[in-house]
Biotite code that builds the C-alpha atoms (Angstrom):
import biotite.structure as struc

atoms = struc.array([
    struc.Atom([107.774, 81.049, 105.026], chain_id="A", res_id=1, res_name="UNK", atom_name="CA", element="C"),
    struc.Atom([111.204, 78.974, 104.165], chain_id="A", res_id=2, res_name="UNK", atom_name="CA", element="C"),
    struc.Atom([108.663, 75.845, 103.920], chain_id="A", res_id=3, res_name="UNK", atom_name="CA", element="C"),
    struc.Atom([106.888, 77.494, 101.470], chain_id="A", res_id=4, res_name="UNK", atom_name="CA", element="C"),
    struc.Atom([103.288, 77.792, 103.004], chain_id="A", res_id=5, res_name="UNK", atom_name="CA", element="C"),
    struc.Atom([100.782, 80.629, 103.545], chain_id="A", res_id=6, res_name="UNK", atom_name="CA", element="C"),
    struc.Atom([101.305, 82.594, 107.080], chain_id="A", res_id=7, res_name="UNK", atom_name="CA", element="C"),
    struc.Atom([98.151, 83.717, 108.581], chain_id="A", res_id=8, res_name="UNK", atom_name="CA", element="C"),
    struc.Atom([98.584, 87.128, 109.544], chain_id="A", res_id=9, res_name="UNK", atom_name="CA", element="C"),
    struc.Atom([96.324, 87.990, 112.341], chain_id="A", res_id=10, res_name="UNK", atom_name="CA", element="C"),
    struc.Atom([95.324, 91.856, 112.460], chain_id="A", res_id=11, res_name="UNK", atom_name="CA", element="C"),
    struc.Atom([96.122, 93.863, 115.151], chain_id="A", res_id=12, res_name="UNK", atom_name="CA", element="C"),
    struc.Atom([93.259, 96.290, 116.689], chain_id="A", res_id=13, res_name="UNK", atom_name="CA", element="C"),
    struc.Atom([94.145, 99.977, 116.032], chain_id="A", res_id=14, res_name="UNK", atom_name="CA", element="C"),
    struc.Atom([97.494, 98.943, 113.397], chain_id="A", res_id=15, res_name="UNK", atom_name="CA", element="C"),
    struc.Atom([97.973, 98.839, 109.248], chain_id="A", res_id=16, res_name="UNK", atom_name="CA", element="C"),
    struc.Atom([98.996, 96.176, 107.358], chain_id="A", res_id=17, res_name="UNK", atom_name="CA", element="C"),
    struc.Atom([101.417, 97.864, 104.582], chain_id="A", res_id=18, res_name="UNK", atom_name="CA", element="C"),
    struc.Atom([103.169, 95.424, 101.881], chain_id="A", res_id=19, res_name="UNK", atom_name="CA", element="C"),
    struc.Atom([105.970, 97.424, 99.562], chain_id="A", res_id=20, res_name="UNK", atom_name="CA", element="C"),
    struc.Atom([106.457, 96.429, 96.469], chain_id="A", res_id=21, res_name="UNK", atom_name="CA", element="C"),
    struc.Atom([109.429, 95.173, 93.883], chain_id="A", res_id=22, res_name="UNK", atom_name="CA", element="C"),
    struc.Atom([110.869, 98.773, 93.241], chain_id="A", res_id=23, res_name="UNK", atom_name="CA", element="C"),
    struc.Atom([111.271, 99.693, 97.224], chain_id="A", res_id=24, res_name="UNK", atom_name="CA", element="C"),
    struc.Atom([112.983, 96.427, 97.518], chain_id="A", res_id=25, res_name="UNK", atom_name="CA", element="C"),
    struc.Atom([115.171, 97.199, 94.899], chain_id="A", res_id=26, res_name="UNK", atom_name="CA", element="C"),
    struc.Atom([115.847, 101.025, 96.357], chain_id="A", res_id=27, res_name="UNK", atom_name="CA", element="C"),
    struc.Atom([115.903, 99.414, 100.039], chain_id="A", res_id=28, res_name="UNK", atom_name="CA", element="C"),
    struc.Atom([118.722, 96.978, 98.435], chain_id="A", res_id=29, res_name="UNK", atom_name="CA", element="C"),
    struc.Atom([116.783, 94.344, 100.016], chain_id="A", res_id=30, res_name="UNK", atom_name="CA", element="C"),
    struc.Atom([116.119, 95.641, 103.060], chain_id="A", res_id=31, res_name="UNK", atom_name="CA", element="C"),
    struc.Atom([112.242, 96.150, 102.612], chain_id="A", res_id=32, res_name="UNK", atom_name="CA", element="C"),
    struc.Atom([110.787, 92.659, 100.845], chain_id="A", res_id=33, res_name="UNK", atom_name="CA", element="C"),
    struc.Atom([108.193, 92.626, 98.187], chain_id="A", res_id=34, res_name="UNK", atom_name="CA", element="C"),
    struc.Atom([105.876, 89.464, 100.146], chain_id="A", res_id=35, res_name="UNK", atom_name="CA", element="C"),
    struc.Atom([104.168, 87.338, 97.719], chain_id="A", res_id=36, res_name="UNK", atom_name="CA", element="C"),
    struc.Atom([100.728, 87.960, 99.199], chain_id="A", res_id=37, res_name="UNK", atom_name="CA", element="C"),
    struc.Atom([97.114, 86.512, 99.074], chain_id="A", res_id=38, res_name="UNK", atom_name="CA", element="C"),
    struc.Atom([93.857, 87.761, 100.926], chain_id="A", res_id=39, res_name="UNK", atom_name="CA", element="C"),
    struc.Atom([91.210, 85.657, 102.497], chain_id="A", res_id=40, res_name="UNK", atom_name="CA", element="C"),
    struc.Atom([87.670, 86.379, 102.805], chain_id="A", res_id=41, res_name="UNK", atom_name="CA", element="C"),
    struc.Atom([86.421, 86.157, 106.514], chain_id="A", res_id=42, res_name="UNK", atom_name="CA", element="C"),
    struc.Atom([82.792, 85.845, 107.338], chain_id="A", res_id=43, res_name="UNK", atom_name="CA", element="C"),
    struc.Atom([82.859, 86.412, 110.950], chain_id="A", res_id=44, res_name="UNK", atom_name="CA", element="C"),
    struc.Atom([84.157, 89.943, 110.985], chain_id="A", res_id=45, res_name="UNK", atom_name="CA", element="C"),
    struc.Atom([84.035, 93.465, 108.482], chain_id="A", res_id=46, res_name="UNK", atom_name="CA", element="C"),
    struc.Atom([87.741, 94.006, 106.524], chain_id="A", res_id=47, res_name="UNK", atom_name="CA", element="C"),
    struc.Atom([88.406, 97.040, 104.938], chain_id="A", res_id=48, res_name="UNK", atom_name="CA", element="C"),
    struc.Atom([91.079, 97.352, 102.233], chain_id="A", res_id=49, res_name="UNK", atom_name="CA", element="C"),
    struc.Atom([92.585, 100.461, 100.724], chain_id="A", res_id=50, res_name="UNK", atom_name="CA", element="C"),
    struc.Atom([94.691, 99.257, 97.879], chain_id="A", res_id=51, res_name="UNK", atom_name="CA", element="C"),
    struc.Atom([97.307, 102.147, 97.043], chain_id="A", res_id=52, res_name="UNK", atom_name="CA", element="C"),
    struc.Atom([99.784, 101.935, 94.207], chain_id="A", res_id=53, res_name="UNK", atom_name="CA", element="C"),
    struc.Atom([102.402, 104.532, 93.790], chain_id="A", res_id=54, res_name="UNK", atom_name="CA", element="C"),
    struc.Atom([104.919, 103.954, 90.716], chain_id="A", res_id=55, res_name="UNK", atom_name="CA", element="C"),
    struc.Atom([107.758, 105.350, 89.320], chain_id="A", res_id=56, res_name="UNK", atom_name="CA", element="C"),
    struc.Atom([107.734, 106.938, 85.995], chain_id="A", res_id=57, res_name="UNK", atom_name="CA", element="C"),
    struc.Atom([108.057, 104.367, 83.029], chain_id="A", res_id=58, res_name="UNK", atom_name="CA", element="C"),
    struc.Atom([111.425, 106.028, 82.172], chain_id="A", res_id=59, res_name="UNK", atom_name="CA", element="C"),
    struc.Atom([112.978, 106.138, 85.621], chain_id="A", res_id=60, res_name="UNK", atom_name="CA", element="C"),
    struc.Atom([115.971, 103.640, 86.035], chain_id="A", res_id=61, res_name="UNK", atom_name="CA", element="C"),
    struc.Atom([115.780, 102.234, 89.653], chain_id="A", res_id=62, res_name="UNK", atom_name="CA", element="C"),
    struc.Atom([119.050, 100.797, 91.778], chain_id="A", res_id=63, res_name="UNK", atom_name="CA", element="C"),
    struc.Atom([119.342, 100.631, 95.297], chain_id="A", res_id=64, res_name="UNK", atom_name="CA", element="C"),
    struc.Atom([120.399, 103.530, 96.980], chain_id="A", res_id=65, res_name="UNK", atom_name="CA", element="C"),
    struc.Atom([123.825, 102.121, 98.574], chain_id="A", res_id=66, res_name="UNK", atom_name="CA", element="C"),
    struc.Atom([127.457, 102.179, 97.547], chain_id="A", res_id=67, res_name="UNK", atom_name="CA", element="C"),
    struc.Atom([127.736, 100.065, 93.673], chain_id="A", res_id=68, res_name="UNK", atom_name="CA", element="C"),
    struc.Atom([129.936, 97.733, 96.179], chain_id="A", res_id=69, res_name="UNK", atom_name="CA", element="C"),
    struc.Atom([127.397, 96.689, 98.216], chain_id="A", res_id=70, res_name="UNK", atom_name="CA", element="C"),
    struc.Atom([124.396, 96.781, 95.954], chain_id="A", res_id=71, res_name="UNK", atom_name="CA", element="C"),
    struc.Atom([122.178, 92.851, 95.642], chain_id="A", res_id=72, res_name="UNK", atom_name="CA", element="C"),
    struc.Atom([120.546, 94.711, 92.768], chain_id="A", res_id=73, res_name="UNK", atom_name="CA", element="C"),
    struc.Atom([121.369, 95.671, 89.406], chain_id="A", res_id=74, res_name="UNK", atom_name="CA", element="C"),
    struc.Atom([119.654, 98.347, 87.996], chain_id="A", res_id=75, res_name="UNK", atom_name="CA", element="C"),
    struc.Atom([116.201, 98.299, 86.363], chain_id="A", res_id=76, res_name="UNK", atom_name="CA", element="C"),
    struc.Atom([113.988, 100.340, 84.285], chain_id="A", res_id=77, res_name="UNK", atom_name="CA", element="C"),
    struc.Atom([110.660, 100.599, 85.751], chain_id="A", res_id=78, res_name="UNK", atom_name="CA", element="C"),
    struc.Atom([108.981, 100.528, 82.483], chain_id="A", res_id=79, res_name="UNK", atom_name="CA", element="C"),
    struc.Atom([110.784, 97.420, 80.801], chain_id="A", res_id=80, res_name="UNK", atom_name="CA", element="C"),
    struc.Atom([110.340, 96.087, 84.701], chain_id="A", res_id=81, res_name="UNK", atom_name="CA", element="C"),
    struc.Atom([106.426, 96.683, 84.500], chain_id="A", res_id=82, res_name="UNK", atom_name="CA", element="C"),
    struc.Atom([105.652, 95.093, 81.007], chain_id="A", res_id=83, res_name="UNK", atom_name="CA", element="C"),
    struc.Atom([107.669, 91.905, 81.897], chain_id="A", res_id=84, res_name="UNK", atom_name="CA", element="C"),
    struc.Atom([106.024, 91.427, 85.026], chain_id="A", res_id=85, res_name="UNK", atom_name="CA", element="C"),
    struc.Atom([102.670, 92.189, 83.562], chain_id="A", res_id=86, res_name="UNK", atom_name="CA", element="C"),
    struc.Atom([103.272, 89.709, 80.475], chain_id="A", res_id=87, res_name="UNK", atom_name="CA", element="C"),
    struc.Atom([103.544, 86.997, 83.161], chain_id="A", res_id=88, res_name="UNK", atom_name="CA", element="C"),
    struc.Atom([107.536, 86.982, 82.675], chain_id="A", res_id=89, res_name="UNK", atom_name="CA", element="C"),
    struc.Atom([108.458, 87.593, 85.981], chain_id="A", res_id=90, res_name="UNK", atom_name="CA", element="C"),
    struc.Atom([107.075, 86.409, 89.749], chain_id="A", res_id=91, res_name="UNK", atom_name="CA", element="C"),
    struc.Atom([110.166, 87.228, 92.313], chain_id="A", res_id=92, res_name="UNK", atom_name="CA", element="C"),
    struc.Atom([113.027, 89.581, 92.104], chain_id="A", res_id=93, res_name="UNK", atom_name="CA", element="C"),
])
């Protein structure tokens, strides 16, 4: 939130929870947001997660698929993107 505090999100009965990550925000200029995301352990009901990660090639240069007028993003290769991010270097786009 703009206060900086955790939302609750409550699930809905039947619906998926889907969270896109840094490169579709960069490709989505924006338009789809990376969330900075935590999960809770609940002891009163069953979760189910189903963690899927699907990643670019190391060598593939992403930008945001717009005009270069309008682009927020500049563009980034995955793989430089990917080490940084692991080392700790980066936490928001």
């Amino acid at each position: 939130s703009s206060n900086q505090e955790w939302i609750t999100v409550h699930p809905r009965p039947g619906a998926l929870t889907i969270n896109t990550g840094d490169m579709a925000q960069v490709w989505s200029n924006g338009k789809y947001k990376a969330p900075l995301h935590r999960v809770l352990t609940n002891d009163a009901s069953v979760r189910y997660s189903a963690p899927f990660f699907y990643n670019p090639s190391y060598r593939c240069l992403v930008e945001p698929v717009t005009t270069a007028a309008s682009a927020s993003y500049h563009p980034v290769s995955w793989g430089y993107f990917r080490a940084l991010r692991f080392a700790g270097d980066l936490t928001n786009l």
